[in-house]
C-alpha positions as CSV (number, residue, x, y, z in Angstrom):
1,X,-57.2,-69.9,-18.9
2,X,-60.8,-71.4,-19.3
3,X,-63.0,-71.1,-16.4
4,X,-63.1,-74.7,-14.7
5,X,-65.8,-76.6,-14.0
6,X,-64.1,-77.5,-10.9
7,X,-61.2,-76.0,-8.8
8,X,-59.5,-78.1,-6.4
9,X,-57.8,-76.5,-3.7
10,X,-54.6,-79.2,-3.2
11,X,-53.0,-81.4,-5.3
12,X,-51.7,-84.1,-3.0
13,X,-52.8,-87.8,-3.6
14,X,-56.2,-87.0,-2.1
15,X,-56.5,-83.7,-4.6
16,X,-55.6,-86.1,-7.6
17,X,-58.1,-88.4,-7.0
18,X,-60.9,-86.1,-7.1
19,X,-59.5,-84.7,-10.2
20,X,-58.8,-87.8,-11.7
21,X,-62.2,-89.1,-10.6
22,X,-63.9,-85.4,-12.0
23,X,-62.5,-86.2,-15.0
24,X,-63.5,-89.5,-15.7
25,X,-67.3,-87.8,-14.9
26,X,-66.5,-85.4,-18.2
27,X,-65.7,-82.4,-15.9
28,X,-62.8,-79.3,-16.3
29,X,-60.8,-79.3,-13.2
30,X,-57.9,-77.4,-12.2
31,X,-55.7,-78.5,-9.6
32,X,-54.0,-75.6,-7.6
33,X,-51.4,-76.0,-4.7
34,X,-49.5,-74.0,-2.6
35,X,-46.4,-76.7,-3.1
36,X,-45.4,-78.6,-5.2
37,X,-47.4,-82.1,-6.6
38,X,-47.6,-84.3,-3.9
39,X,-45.4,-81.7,-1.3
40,X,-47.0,-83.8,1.9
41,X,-45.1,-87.2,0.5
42,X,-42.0,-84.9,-0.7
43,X,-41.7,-84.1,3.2
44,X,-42.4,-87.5,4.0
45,X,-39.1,-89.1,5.6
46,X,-36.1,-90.2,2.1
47,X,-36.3,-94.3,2.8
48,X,-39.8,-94.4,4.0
49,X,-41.8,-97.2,3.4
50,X,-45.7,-96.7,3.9
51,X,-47.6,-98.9,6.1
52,X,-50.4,-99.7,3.9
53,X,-50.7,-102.6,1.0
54,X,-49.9,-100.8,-2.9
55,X,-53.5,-102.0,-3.7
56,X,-54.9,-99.4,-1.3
57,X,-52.9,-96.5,-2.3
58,X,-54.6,-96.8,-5.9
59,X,-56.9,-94.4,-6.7
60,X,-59.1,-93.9,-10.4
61,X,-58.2,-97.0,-11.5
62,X,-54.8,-96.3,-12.5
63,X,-52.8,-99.9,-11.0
64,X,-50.2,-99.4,-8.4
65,X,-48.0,-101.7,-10.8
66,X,-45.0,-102.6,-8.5
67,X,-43.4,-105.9,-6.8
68,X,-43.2,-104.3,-3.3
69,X,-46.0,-105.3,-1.3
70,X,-45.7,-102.1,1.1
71,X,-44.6,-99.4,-1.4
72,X,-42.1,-96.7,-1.0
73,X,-41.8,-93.1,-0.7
74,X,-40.1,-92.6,-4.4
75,X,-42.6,-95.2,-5.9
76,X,-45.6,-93.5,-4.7
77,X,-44.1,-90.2,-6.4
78,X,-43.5,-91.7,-9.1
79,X,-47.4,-93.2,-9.2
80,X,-49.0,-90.1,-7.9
81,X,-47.0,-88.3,-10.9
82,X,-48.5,-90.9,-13.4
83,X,-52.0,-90.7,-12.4
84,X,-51.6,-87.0,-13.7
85,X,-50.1,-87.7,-16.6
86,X,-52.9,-90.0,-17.6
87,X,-55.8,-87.7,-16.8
88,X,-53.9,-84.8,-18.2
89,X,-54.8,-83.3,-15.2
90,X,-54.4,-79.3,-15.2
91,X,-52.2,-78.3,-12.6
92,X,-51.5,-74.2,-11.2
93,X,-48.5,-75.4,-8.5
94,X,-46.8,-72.9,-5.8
95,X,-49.9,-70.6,-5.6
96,X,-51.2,-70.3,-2.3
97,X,-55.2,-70.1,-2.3
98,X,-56.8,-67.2,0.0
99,X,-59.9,-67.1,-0.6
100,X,-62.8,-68.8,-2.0
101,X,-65.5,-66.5,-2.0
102,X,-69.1,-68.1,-3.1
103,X,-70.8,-66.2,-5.9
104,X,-74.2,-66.5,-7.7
105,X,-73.5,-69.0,-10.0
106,X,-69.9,-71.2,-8.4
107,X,-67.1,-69.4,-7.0
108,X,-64.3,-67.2,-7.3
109,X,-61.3,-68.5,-5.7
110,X,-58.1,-65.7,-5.2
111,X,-54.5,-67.0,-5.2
112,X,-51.2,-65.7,-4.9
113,X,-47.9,-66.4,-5.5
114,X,-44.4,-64.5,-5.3
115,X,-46.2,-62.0,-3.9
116,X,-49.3,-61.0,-6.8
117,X,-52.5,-62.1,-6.5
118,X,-54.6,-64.2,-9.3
119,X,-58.4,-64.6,-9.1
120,X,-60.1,-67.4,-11.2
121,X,-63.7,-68.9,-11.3
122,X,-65.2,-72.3,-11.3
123,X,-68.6,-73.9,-10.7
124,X,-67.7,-75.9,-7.5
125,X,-64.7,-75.9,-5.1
126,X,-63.3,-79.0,-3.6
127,X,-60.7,-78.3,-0.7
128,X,-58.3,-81.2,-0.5
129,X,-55.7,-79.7,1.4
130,X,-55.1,-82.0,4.5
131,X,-53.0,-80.8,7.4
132,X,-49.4,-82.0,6.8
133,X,-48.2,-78.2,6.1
134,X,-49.4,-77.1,9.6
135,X,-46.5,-79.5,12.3
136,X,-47.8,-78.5,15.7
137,X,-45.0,-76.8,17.4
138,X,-44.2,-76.6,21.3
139,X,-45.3,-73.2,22.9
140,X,-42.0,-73.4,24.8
141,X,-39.0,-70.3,24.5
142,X,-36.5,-71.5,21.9
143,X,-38.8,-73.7,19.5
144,X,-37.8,-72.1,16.5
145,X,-34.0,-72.8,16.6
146,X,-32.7,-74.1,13.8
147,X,-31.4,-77.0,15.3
148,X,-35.1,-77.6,16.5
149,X,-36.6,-79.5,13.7
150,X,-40.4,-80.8,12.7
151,X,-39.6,-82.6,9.3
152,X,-37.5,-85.6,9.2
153,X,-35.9,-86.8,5.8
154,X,-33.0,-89.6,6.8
155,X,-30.1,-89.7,10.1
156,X,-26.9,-89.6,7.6
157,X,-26.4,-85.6,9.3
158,X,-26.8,-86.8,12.9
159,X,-23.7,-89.8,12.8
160,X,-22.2,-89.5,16.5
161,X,-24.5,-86.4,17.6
162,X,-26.6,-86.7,20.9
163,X,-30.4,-86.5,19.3
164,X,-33.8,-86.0,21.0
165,X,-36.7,-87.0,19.6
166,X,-40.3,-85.9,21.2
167,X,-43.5,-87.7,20.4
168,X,-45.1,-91.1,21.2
169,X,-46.6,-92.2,18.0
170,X,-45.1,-93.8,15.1
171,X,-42.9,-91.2,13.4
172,X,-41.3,-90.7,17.0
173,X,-40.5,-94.2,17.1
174,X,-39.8,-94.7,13.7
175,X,-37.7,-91.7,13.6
176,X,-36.0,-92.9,16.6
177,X,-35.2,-96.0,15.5
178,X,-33.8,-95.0,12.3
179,X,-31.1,-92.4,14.2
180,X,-30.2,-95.1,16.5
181,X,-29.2,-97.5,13.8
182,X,-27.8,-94.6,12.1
183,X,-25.0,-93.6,14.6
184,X,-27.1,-91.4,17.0
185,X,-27.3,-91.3,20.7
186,X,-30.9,-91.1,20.6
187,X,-33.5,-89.6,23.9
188,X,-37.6,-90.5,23.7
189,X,-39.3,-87.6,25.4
190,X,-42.8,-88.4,26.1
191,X,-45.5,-86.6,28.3
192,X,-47.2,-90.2,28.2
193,X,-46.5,-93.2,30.7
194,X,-45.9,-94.9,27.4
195,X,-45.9,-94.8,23.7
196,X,-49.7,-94.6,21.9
197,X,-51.5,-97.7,21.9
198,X,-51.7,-97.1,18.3
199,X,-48.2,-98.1,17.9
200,X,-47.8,-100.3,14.8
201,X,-47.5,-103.5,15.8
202,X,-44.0,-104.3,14.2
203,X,-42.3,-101.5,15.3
204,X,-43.1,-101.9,19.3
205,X,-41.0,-105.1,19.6
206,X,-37.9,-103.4,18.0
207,X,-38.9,-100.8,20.0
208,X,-38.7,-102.4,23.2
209,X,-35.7,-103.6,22.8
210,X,-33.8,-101.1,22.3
211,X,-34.9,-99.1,25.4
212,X,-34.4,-103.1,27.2
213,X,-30.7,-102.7,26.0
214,X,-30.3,-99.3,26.4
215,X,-30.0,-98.2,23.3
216,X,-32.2,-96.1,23.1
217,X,-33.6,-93.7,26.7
218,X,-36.6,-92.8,27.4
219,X,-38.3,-90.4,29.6
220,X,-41.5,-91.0,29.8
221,X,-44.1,-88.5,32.0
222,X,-41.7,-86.0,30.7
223,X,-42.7,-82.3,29.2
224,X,-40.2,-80.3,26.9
225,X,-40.3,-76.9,29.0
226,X,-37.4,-75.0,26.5
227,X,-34.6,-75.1,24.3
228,X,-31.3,-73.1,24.8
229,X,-29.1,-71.7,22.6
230,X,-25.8,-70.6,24.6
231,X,-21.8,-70.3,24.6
232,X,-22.1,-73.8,26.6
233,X,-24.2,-75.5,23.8
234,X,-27.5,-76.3,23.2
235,X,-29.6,-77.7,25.8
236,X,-33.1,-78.9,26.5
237,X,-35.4,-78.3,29.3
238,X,-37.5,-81.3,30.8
239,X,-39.7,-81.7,33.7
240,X,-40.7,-84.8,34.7
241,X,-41.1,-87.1,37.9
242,X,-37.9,-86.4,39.2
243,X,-37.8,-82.7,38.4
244,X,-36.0,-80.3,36.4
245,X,-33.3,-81.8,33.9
246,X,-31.5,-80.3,31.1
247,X,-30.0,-82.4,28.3
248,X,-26.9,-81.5,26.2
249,X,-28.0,-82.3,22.7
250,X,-27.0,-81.4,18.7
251,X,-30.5,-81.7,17.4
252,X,-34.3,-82.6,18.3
253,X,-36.9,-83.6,16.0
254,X,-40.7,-82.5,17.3
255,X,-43.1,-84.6,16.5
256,X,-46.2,-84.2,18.2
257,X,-48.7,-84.3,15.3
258,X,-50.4,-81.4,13.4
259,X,-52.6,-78.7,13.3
260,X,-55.0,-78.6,10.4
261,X,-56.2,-75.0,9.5
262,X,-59.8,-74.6,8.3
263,X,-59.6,-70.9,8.0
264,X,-60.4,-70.7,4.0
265,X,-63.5,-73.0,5.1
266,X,-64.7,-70.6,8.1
267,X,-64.6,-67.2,5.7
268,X,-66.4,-69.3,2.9
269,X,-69.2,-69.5,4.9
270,X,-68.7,-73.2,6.3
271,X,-69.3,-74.0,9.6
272,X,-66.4,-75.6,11.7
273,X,-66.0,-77.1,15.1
274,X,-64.2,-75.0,17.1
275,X,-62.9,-77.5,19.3
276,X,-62.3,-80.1,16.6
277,X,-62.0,-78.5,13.7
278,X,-64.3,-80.7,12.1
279,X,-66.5,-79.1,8.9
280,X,-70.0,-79.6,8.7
281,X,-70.7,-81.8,5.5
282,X,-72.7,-84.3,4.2
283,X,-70.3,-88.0,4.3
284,X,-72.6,-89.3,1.5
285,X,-71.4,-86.6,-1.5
286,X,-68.9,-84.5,0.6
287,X,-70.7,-81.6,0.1
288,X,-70.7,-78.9,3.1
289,X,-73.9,-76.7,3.6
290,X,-72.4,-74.1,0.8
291,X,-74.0,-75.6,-2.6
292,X,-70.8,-76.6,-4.6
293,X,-68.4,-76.5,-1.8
294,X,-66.6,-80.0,-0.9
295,X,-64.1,-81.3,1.3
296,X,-61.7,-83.9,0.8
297,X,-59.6,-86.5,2.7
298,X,-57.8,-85.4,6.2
299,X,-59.3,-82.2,5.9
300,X,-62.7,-83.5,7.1
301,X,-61.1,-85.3,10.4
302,X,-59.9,-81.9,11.6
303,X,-57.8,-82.6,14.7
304,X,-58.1,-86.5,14.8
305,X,-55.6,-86.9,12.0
306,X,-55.3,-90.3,12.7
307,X,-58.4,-91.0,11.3
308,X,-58.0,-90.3,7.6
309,X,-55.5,-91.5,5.4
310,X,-54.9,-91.9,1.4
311,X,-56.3,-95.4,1.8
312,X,-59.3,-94.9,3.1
313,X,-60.2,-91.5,2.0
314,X,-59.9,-92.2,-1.6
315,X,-63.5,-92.4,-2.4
316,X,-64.1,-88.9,-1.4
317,X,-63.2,-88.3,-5.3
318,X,-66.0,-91.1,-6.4
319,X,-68.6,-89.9,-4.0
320,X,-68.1,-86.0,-5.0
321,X,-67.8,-86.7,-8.8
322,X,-71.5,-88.8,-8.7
323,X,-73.0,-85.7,-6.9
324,X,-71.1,-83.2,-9.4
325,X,-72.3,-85.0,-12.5
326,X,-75.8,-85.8,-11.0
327,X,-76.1,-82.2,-10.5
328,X,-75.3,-81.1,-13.6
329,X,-78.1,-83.6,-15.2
């Protein structure tokens, strides 16, 4: 394989933009994942339908040609996989990146995958990988049961089953909402008074009235403190205002957000919050203080990941490919 002009590190929406953009600027790229294309929206619940408008998922000009207003889960697949297709973008999938070691003139950058280890170079790096690979999990004995999950797909599984669902933001309550309607008993656990402020505003009125009618519980002020797996069931562990309280349940869904890991940043020499995991780059070409190195989309929020999104991270790949091809004038 020819040595890249550019190696991005992720090849989720954010990663094909900049390639897309890269090459639009005359550049090589190679996109190189971990996953598969796109794995973040793969994991992204079956029936989902995004928040945002199709106009602001569209990145390199390619048109996000549907009839939908709010697009879906398979459409956006289906877009994301297009874009490629008409860049012709390069793509090494399943190889996880370890390293990306600066050298005198760009980079080499080691992967590996099935257990064998690949180096290759390139000019200039651009890390794209966002954060959706990294669900926080609750430091609490039992998390990793199996019946303890932190990806939601659809309810069809949990018909009739007694479900708890932890979180306050929108994929708790979305999630929620779509067990309930789906044949679950469903239980909101929430160390919160209340759900986030950031609540979309069509989902809190449905919301509502479920836990009005009591369809839906909640138990709010409420911490997970373990999950049991015995001869009498599985159980959860709660403290809240009233106490102790332990809930007979068939599954739980965590979601509590996620923890984005800049390691590959920190041993390349960038320099990282270490409270907010925030790089240290310039907003106006993406560039961090390592010439050539660039981050891209949710990557550069670090622990606020509800900051960046596809929609308004998509001209990370415009801004990077100006100060690629200026540089190489």
């Amino acid at each position: 394989m020819t040595t890249p002009d550019v190696l991005v590190v992720g090849a989720g929406p954010t990663g094909i933009a900049v390639g897309a953009e890269l090459v639009r600027s005359g550049a090589t790229v190679l996109l190189l994942d971990q996953g598969p294309l796109c794995a973040s929206l793969q994991a992204y619940p079956t029936d989902l339908e995004f928040f945002t408008t199709r106009e602001r998922l569209e990145i390199a000009g390619v048109p996000f040609a549907i009839p939908e207003v709010k697009p879906s889960r398979r459409q956006a697949l289906v877009y994301y996989r297009e874009v490629v297709r008409r860049y012709e973008l390069p793509l090494a999938l399943e190889e996880a990146v370890v390293a990306i070691t600066p050298e005198a003139h760009g980079f080499e950058v080691t992967s590996e995958r099935d257990g064998h280890r690949r180096r290759r170079r390139a000019g200039a790096v651009v890390v794209a990988t966002g954060y959706f690979t990294h669900p926080r999990r609750l430091a609490v004995p039992g998390t990793d049961a199996p019946w303890v999950h932190h990806r939601y797909l659809e309810p069809y599984a949990h018909f009739g089953q007694r479900v708890v669902v932890v979180g306050g933001g929108n994929s708790a309550a979305k999630i929620a909402l779509d067990l309930w309607r789906n044949g679950s008993e469903v239980t909101v656990v929430h160390r919160r008074a209340d759900f986030k402020p950031s609540l979309k505003y069509w989902i809190r009125p449905d919301l509502d009235n479920r836990l009005a009618e009591g369809s839906i519980v909640a138990r709010f002020e409420t911490v997970v403190t373990g999950f049991e797996t015995g001869a009498e069931g599985r159980r959860v562990h709660l403290q809240g205002p009233d106490g102790t309280a332990v809930l007979d349940v068939d599954a739980v869904y965590v979601q509590i957000g996620y923890e984005p890991d800049p390691g590959l940043l920190v041993a390349a020499g960038v320099r990282v919050d270490p409270e907010s995991r925030v790089p240290e780059f310039d907003e106006a070409t993406c560039e961090t203080a390592v010439p050539g190195l660039y981050v891209a989309g949710t990557v550069q929020a670090g622990i606020h990941t509800n900051r960046l999104f596809i929609e308004n991270s998509r001209d990370h790949g415009t801004k990077i490919a100006a100060h690629w091809a200026a540089r190489r004038r």
